[in-house]
N, C-alpha and C positions, 0 to 999 in steps of 0.2 A: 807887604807885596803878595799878591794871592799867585798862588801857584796852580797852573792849568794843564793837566795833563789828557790829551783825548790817546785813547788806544785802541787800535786797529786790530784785526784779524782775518783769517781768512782768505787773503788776496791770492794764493796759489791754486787752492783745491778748493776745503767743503769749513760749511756754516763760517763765512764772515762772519763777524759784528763787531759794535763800537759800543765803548764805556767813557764814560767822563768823571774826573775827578778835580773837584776843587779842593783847593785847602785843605785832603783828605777824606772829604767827605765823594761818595760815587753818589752823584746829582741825574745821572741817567746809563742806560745799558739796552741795548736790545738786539736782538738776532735779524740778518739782511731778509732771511727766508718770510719773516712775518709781512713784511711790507712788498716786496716781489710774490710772492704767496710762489715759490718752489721751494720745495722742501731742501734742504740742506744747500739751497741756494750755490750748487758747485758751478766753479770757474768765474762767479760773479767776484765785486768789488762790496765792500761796505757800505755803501754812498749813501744808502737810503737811511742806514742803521746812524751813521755821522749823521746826518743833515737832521735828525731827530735829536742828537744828543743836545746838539747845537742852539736848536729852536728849543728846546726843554729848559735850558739853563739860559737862554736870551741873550747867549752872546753870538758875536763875530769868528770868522776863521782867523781875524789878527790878533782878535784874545787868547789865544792859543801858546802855551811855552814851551810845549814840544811835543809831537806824536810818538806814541809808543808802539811798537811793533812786536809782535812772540815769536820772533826767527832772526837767528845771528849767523853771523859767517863764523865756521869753524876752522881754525886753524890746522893747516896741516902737519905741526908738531905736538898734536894730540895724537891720544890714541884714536878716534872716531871714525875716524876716514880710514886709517888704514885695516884696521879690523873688520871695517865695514868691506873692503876690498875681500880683505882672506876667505872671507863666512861666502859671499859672492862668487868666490871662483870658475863657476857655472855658467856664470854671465860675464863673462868677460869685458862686454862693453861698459855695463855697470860699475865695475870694479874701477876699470882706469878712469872711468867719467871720474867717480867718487875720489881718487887721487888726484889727477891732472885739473879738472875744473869742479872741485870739490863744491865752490861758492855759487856755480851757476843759478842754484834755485833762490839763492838768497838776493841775487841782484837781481833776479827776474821781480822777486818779490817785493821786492825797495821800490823798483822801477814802478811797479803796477798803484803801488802803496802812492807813489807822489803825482800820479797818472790820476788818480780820483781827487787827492789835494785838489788838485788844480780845478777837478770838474765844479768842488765846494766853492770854489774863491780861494783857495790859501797861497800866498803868495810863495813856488818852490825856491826860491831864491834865499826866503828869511827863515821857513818855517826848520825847525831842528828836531831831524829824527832819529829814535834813540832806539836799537834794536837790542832786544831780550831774546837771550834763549829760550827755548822753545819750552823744554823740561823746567828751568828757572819759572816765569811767565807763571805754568802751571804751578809751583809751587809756593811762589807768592800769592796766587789767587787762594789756596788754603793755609797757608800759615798767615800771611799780613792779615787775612779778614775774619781768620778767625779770634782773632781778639784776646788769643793766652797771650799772658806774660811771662809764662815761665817756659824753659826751655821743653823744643818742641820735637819731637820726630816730623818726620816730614816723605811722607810715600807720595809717588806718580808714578802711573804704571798707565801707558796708553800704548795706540799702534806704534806712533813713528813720531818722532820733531824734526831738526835739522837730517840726525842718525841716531840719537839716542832714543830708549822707546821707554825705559824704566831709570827713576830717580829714586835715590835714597837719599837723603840729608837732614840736617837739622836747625832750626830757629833758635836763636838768642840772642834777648837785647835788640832786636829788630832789623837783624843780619841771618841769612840764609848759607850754611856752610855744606855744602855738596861732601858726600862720602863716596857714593858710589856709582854708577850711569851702565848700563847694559847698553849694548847698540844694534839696530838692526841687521840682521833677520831675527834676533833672539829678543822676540818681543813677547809677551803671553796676552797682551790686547791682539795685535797679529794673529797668534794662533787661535783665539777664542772667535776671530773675525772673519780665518779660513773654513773654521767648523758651522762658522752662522752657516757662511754661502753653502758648504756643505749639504747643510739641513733646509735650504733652499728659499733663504729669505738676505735678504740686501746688507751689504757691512754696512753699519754706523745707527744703522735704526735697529737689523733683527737681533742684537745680541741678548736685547731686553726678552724680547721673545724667547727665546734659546733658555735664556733665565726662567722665564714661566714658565716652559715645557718640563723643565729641567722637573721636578715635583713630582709629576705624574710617572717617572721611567725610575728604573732600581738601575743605577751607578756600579751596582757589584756586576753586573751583567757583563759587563764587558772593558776588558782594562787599557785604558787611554795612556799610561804609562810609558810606550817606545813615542810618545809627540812630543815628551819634553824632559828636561831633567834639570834637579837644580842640586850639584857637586861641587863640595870645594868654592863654594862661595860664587860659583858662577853658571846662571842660567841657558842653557842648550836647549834650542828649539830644532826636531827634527827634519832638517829642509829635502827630506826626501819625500815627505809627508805634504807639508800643511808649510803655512808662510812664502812662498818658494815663486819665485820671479822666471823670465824669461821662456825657454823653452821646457823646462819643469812643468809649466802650468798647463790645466785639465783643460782641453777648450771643448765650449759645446756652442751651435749656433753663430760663431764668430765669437764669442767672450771668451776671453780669457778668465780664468779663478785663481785664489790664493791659492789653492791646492792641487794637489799631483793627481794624474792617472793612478800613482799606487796606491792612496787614498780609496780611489774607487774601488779596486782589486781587492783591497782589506774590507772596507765597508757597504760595498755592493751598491747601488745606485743612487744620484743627488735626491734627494727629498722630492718632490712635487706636490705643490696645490696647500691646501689647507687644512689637512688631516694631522693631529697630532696621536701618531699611530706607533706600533709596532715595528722594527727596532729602531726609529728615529728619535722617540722618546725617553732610550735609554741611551741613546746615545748624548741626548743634552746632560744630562745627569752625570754618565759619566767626564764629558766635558764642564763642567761645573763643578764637580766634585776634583778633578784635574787641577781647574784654576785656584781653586779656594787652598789647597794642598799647598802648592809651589808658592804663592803668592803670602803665603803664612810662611811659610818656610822663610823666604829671601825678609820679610819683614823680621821675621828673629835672629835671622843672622846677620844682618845690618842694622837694625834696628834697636831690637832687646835692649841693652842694656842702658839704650836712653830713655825706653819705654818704662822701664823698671823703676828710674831715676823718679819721672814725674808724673807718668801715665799721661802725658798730652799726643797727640798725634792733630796731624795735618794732612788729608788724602785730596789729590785733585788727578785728572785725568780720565778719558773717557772708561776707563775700567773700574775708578770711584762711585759709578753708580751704578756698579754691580752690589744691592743692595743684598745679597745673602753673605756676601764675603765681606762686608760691612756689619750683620748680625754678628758675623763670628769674630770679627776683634772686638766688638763691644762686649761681648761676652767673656772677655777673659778679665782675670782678678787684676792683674798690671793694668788693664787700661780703666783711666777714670773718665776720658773724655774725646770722641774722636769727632771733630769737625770734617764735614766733605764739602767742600766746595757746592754748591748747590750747580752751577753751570760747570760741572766737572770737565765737559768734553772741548773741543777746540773753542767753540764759543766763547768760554768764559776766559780766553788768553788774553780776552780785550782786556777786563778786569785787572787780569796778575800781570802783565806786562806794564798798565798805567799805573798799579801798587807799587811794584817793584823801583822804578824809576822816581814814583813820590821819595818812597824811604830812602832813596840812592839819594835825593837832596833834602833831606832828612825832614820829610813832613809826613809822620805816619799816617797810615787810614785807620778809618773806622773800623769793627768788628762790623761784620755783615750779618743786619739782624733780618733781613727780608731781601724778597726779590720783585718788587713792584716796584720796577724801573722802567718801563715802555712808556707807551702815551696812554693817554687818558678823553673823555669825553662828556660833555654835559648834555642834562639832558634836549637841550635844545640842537647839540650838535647831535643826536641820538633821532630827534624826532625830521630835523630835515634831513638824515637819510633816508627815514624811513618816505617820507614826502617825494624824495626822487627815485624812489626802486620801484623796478617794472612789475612786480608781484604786485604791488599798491597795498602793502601790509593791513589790516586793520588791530589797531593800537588805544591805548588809553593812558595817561600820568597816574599813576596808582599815590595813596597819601602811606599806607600800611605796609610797604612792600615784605618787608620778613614774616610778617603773619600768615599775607598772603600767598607767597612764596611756599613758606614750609607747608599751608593747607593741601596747595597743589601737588607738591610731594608724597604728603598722607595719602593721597585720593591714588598713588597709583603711576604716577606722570614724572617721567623725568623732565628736566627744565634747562633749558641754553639758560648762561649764568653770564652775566657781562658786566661787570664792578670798577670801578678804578679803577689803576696805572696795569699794563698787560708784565703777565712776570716774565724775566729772564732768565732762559736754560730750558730746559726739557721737560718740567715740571705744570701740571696745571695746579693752584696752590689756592684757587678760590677768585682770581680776574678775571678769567677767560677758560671759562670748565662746563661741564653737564653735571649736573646732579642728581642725586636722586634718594630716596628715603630707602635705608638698607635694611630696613626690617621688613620690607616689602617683597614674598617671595617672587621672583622673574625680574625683577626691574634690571638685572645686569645684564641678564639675556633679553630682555626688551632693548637697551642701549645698542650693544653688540650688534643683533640681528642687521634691527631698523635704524639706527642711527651711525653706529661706527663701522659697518660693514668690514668688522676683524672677527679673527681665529675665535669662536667659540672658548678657547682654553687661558684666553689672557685677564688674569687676575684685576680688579676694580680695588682701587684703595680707598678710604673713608680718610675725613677731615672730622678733626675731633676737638671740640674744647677743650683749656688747656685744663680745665677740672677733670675731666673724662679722662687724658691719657692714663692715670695714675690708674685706673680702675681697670681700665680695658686692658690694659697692656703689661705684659707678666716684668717687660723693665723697664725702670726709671730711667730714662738717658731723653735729652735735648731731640726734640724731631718738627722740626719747624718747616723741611724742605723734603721731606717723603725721602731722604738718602737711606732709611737704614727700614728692614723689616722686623717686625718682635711677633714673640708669640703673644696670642690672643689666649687672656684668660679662659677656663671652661663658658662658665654664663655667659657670657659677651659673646660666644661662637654663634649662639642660636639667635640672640637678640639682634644680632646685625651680621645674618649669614652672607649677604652680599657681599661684603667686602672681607672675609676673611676667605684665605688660598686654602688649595687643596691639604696643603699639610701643616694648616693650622695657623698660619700666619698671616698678619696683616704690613703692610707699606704705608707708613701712617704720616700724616702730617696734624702736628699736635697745635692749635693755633693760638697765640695769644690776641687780646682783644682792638691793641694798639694798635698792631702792622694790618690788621683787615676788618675791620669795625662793622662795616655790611655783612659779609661773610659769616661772623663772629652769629651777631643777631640774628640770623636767619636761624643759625643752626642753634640759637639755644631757644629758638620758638620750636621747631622740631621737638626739642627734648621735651617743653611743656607740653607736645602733645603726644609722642610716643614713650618719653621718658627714657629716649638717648639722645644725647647732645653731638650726633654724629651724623654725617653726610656721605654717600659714594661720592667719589669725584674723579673724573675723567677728564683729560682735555679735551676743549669748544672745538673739537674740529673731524672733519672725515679721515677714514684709512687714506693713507699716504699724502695727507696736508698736511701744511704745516697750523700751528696755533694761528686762530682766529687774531685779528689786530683790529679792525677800526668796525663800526658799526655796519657798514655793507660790506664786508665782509662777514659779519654774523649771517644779517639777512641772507645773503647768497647762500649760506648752508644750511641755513633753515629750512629754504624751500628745496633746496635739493636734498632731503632727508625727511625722515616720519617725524619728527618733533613737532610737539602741538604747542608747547610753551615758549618764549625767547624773555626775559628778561635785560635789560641795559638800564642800566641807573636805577632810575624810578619808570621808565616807559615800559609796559607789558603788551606785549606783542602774542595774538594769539592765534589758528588756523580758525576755518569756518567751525560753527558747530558746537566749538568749545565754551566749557564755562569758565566766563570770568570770578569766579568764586567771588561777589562782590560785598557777601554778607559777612566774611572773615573779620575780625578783631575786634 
């Protein structure tokens, strides 16, 4: 009897999405934002994200054994509620909501969850919904998928779930055993998410940002120390600062901010515009250097000595793909192998909620070797887009496509990239990316300027053959999903200056040839012609979109950007003027 598990997300706040799992195996996944085209798709329902999972795997809303949820009701004889009340005392209203009607957000969120059932077809009468904790969810999605067998640590550190915001536990035998759970306001995704706004870029997108900045500024400059503390086994975030709800909060313009007026007072005025200047640059750093701190800390002190034990670790959570504070566990002698979740952030609950629930009727899942889970298209569904968009493309079916691909590259030219199944999480990993040849100097500032219209200062990562990693990259460790940074050998700096960061490091995704075969051949024609098997890779898409999804959607960003190249399948799509390079191979 096949077991059907779809998993929802999303229904309350930001990034929906829906995963499906048969038999163990995740048969599709994708984020609601890609198909709505708004980014982080807030206040929306999944429906777009389901109705894909659905039609991907060919079945019915009756074939369904039960939806999974990443939000439970918490009981009021835990600690969560009431801690959450004391830390709150500020807010008064907050505090007794969080006691009296502790569950409200979770029946808002049932209710909304069987609200879209119904829009699919699922009959709410039969269909049986199974809700996960929020923290659990997340950490199913990195221990179930990551595929150790041996006892596991198991870290989440995001904003917020139910009320918890940080998990510590551990995997064995294919059971999740909780240690420890911190609870809102003492979140350090929270404070690292008041210092984004701070620094004047948006929670849930800029913290990446705040990451890249973070390189350029000296960390000793200035000490972040009174925002947080981690004593005696328990993390304090300071709510006079940063985190801080109700009448605490900075208002400018009508918004309200994670952060206080005394904020202001200590650090002198919110960031503005797009300059990565003078003291806001050290102030990322030292907020970085803050996280990476405490976050090592609370992992040794809960952690350690299972780390010790086996060296496995399990990281999910939107703070998992803080890919410096990912360097720095892989780098210690204890750890032999840390898996992150590749859809670290809410997204990927669909995932660990419908894992979780597999193993709970004990059908484990698979290790998650890739993230080509969206939709896909041929190239005849490629070409009647191209046939109904009002641009009126001019296009050609190429027979050579990798040859001709990487020539365009050599010449100078970045290239929209449009491949197989679109990936899922926050990652462009070679379906749905810009490319471009990194030995090429300017091609990242060509991207930037003309195409992605961001910060000057945000770092370009390379896609590397799985021959290449070993060479380019000073360590050996698994990077299949761009979760972790390494330093770049000396040679390799100058040979592929595009994609290595100001201080030395690249964000690599190392590829094998099975999970991206097009991909793969493009970039090892590249190497026969420059003689590196490496790619820049960006995601297909403009500042403040979301990832590209179906073929008119490409087009639409093509013509509304300088891109002279578009690639999908085999159709090459080119502006006026340009050469089809047609004498390549």
């Amino acid at each position: 009897m096949a077991l059907t598990i779809l998993g929802l997300s999303g229904a309350l706040s930001h990034d929906p999405s829906a995963a499906l799992y048969i038999d163990g195996k995740l048969v599709a996944a994708a984020e609601e934002e890609r198909f709505v085209r708004d980014k982080h798709a807030k206040n929306r329902m999944p429906y777009e994200s389901a109705k894909f999972c659905l039609e991907q795997a060919g079945i019915k809303p009756s074939d369904v054994d039960v939806v999974a949820i990443p939000f439970a009701p918490i009981s009021l004889f835990g600690e969560a509620r009431w801690k959450y009340a004391k830390r709150y005392w500020y807010a008064p209203d907050r505090a007794l909501d969080a006691i009296l009607m502790g569950n409200r957000r979770y029946k808002r969120y049932r209710n909304k969850i069987v609200w879209c059932l119904e829009q699919l077809g699922f009959d709410p009468k039969k269909i049986k919904i199974e809700p996960v904790e929020h923290h659990l969810a997340h950490a199913s999605s990195a221990y179930h998928c990551s595929g150790f067998q041996e006892k596991t640590a198991i870290l989440g550190i995001d904003g917020k779930g139910e009320y918890a915001t940080t998990f510590f536990g551990y995997g064995e035998n294919g059971k999740i055993h909780k240690i420890k759970e911190f609870y809102d306001p003492d979140s350090l995704g929270g404070l690292y998410g008041a210092i984004t706004e701070f620094l004047g870029f948006e929670m849930l997108d800029g913290e990446f940002k705040v990451m890249g900045m973070a390189p350029y500024g000296d960390a000793s400059k200035y000490d972040f120390s009174r925002l947080a503390t981690f004593e005696n086994g328990e993390l304090v975030i300071n709510t006079e600062y940063a985190n801080v709800i109700g009448l605490r909060r900075y208002k400018e313009k009508g918004k309200g901010y994670y952060f206080s007026p005394k904020l202001i007072e200590w650090l002198g005025p919110k960031r503005e515009g797009d300059i990565a200047d003078d003291p806001y640059i050290h102030y990322a750093a030292s907020m970085q250097a803050l996280f990476e701190k405490l976050a090592l800390q609370m992992m040794d002190h809960y952690l350690g000595d299972i780390i010790k034990e086996t060296g496995k670790i399990a990281f999910a959570g939107g703070c998992a793909l803080n890919v410096k504070l990912n360097q720095k566990i892989i780098a210690r002698d204890e750890v032999k192998e840390l898996f992150v979740q590749p859809a670290s952030g809410d997204a990927g609950t669909a995932v660990g909620a419908a894992a979780y629930v597999s193993h709970a009727r004990g059908v484990p899942v698979e290790k998650m070797e890739h993230v080509y889970l969206g939709p896909s298209y041929s190239n005849e569904d490629v070409i009647a887009a191209c046939a109904r968009h009002p641009s009126k493309p001019v296009f050609k079916q190429i027979d050579n496509m990798p040859q001709r691909i990487a020539q365009i590259m050599v010449d100078g030219n970045p290239v929209a990239w449009f491949q197989g199944r679109m990936e899922f999480g926050p990652r462009a990993l070679g379906g749905r990316s810009i490319i471009g040849c990194p030995s090429i100097p300017g091609v990242a500032n060509r991207i930037n300027e003309q195409i992605k219209f961001r910060e000057r200062w945000r770092p370009f990562c390379p896609s590397m053959l799985d021959t290449v990693g070993s060479q380019m990259l000073k360590v050996d460790h698994p990077s299949p999903f761009m979760t972790f940074t390494f330093e770049v050998n000396e040679e390799w700096k100058d040979r592929v200056g595009e994609v290595v960061h100001e201080d030395g490091t690249s964000r690599a995704q190392v590829l094998k040839r099975e999970y991206n075969p097009r991909y793969y051949d493009m970039m090892l024609e590249l190497e026969k012609l420059t003689g590196n098997g490496v790619s820049l890779n960006t995601s297909l898409n403009r500042r403040g979109e979301p990832m590209i999804c179906s073929p008119t959607h490409a087009l639409n960003m093509f013509y509304g950007s300088d891109l002279q190249f578009l690639i999908m399948e085999d159709i090459l799509v080119v502006k006026d003027g340009m050469d089809w390079h047609e004498n390549v191979g």
